[in-house]
C-alpha positions in Angstrom: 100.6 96.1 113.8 98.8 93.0 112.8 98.8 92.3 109.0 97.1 89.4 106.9 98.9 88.0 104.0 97.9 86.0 100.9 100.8 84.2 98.9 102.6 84.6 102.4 104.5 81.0 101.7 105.9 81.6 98.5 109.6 83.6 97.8 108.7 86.9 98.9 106.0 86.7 101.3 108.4 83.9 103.5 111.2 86.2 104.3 108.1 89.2 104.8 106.4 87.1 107.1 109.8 86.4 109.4 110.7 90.2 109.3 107.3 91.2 110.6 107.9 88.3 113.5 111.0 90.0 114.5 109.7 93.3 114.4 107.3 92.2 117.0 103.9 92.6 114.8 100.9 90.0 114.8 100.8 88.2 111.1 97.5 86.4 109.6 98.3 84.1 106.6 95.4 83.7 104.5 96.1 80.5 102.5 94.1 77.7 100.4 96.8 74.9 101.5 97.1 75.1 105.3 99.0 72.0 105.7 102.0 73.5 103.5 101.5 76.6 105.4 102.4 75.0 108.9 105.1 73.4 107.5 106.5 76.9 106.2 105.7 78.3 109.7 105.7 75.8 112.6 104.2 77.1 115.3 106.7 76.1 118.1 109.2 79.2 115.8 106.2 81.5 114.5 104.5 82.0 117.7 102.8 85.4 116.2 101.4 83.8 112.9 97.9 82.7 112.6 97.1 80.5 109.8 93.7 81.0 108.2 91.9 78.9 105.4 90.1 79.9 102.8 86.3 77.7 103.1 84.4 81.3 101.9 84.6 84.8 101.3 83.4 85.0 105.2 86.5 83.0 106.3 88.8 85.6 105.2 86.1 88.6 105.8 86.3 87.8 109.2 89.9 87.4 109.6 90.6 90.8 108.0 88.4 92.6 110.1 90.3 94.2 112.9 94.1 94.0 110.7 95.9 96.8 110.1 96.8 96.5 106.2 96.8 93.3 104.1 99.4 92.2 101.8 98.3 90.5 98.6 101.4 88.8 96.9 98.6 85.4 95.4 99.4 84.4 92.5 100.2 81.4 90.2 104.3 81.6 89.3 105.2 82.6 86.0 108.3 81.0 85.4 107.2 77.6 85.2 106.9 75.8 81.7 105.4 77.0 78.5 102.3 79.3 78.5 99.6 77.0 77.0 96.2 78.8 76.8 95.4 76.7 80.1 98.2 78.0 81.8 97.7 81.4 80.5 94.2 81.7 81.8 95.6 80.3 85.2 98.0 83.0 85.6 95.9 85.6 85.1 92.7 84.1 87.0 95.3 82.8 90.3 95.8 86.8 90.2 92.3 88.1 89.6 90.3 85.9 91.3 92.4 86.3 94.7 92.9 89.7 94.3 89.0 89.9 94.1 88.2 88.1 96.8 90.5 90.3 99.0 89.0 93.8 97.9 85.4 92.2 98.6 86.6 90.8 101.9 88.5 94.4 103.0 85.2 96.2 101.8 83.2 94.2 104.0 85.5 94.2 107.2 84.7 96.1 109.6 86.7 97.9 110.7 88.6 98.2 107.8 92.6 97.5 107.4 94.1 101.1 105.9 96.0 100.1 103.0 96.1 97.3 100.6 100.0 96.7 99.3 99.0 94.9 96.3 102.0 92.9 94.1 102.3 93.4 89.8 105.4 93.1 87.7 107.4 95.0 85.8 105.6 92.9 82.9 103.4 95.7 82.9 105.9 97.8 80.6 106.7 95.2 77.8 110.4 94.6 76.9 112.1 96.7 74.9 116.0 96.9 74.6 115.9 100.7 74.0 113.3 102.5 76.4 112.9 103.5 79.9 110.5 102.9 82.2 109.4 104.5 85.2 105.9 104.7 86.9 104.2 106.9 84.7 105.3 105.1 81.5 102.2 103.3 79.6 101.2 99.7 79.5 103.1 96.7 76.8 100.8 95.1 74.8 102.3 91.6 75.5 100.8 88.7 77.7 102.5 90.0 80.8 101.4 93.2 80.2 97.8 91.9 80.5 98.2 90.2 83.7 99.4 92.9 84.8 96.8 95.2 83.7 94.2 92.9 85.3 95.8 92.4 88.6 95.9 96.0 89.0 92.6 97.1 87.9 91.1 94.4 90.0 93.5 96.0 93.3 91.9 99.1 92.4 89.0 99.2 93.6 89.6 99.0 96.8 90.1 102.5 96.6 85.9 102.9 96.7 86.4 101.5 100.2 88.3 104.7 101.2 92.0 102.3 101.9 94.7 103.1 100.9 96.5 101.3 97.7 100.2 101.2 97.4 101.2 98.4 94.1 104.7 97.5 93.9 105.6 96.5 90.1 108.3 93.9 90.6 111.7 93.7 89.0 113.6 90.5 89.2 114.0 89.4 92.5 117.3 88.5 93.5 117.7 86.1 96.6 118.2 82.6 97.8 115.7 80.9 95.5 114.0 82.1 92.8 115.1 83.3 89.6 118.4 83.1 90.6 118.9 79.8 91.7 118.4 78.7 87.8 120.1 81.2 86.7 123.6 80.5 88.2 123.5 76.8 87.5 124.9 77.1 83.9 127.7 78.9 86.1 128.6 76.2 88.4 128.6 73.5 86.0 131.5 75.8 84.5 129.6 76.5 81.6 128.4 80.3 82.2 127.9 83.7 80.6 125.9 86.1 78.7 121.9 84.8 78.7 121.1 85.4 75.3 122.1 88.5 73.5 123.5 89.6 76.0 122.7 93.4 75.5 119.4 93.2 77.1 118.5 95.3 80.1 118.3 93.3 83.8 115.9 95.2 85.8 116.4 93.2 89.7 115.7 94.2 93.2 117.2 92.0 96.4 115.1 90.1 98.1 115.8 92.3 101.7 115.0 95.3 99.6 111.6 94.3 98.8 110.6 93.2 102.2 111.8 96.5 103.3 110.3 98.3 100.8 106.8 96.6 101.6 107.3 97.2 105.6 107.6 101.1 104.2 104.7 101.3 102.6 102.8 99.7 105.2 103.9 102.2 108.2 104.4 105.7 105.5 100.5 106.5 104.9 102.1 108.9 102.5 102.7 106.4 100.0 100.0 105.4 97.4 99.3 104.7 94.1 102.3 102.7 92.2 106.1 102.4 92.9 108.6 100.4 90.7 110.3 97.6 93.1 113.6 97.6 90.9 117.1 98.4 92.0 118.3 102.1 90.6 120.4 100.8 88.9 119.3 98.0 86.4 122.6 96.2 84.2 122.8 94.8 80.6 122.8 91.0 80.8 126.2 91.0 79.9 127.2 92.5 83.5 124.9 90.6 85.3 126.6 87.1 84.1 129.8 88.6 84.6 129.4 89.7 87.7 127.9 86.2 88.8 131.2 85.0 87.0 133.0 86.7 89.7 131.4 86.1 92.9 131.4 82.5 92.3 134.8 82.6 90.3 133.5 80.7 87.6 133.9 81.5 84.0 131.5 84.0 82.8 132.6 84.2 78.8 130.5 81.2 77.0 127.0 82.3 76.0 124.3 80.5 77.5 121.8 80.1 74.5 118.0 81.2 74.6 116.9 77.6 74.7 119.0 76.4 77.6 117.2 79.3 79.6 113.8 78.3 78.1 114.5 75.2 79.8 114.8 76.3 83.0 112.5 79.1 83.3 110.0 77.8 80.6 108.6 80.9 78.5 108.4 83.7 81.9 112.8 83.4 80.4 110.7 85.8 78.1 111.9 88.7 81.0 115.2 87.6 81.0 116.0 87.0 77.2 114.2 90.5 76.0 114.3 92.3 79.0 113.8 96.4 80.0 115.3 99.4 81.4 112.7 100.1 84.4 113.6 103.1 87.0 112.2 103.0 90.5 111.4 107.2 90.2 108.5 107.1 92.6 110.2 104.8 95.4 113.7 106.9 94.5 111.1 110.4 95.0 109.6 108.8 98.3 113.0 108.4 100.2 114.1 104.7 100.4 117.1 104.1 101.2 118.3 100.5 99.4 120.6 98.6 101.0 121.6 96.8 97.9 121.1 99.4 94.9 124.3 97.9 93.5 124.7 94.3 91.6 128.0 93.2 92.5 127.4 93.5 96.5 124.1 92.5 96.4 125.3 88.9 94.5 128.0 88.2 96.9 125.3 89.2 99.8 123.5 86.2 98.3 126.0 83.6 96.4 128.6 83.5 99.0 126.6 83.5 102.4 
């Protein structure tokens, strides 16, 4: 299979890249910073990736034409200082604009990948401390919810192409790097527990399952239309600090206030601090099989290796 990938540097697309290498299948990363992109994957180690750079539309017209499917994961990170209105409008245009670009560039390949697996968030929903959320549930009304809302409609209409659309809302994402990595440091400075109330819901998903969930997608044509990317089994904040507390034996009783989480994740801590119940109904309904739908072994997958 030969797949092209936008955001392919970043947290996720990274460990999708190197599972597709294994796997034997032909990867095109379509990128606006090459230079960072060879540094990510040096040739003499990624002997099936080609790097492409984005000059025009053409560029990555051309290098879609002939792929199987193309994974869109572009997008400016959230959790990165406060959300001025410049930084607003540069999360939600690094997200429109590629995604855009993409569905012009698959429309105009030919021949034409399959399927588009195009990224969102869990965002979509809101927060809430009460509700579940599964696929079918409506949109938040929140800034989130609006990027997600674009990023979607945008993926859409690649549909009037005749390709297939899988999105994959987000959870948390629970790996080496990431979210996580900021998360535990109150933890190992010995100064850990609940993230603010403590009562709000977690919604995660490790790292491994994503990739595997996306390699899914791209091989089951049955699969389209929207699919939470959240572990079954989402925890109150409270057990996700004390869990963390116990894989890395640290303390896990002294609240960790909102501002000390602000800090580190600027205002995406929003996620964290409010949080929502999201169930993964239509991934459960199309026969995944995680390999971490539990916290506790999923941590110590991740913390102690």
């Amino acid at each position: 299979m030969k797949v092209a990938i936008t955001g392919a540097t970043g947290f996720v697309g990274s460990r999708l890249v190197e599972r597709l290498m294994v796997e034997g299948h032909t990867v095109v990363v379509l990128t606006r910073n090459t230079d960072y992109a060879q540094k990510v994957f040096p040739s003499t180690a990624f002997k099936n990736v080609e790097i492409v750079a984005y000059t025009a539309a053409s560029s990555w017209q051309d290098s879609i034409t002939g792929c199987d499917a193309v994974v869109n994961l572009a997008g400016k990170p959230i959790a990165e200082g406060r959300w001025t209105e410049e930084s607003k409008k540069e999360i939600i245009d690094s997200r429109k604009l590629a995604t855009k670009q993409i569905v012009e560039a698959i429309t105009k390949a030919n021949p034409k990948p399959s399927v588009l697996i195009n990224a969102s968030a869990i965002g979509f929903y809101g927060t809430s401390e009460t509700a579940t959320f599964d696929e079918a549930s409506s949109a938040g009304n929140d800034f989130l919810a609006e990027v997600c809302q674009v990023w979607e409609g945008e993926a859409n209409r690649v549909k009037d192409a005749g390709v297939r659309l899988v999105i994959f809302r987000f959870g948390v994402v629970l790996g080496k790097g990431g979210a996580l990595d900021k998360m535990v440091t109150p933890f190992k400075l010995f100064a850990g527990g609940p993230l603010g109330s403590g009562r709000q819901w977690f919604s995660w998903i490790h790292l491994d399952d994503v990739v595997s969930l996306i390699i899914t997608a791209l091989n089951n044509s049955s699969m389209e239309g929207v699919y939470n990317a959240t572990s079954p089994n989402p925890v109150r904040m409270s057990e996700l600090c004390q869990n963390m507390g116990n894989v890395l034996k640290r303390p896990s009783w002294l609240p960790v206030p909102a501002f000390a989480l602000e800090a580190l994740l600027g205002d995406g801590a929003m996620l964290v601090l409010e949080g929502q119940q999201v169930l993964p109904k239509r991934t459960l309904e199309s026969g995944f099989q995680y390999q971490y739908p539990n916290l506790q072994p999923a941590l110590a997958s991740i913390l102690k290796s």
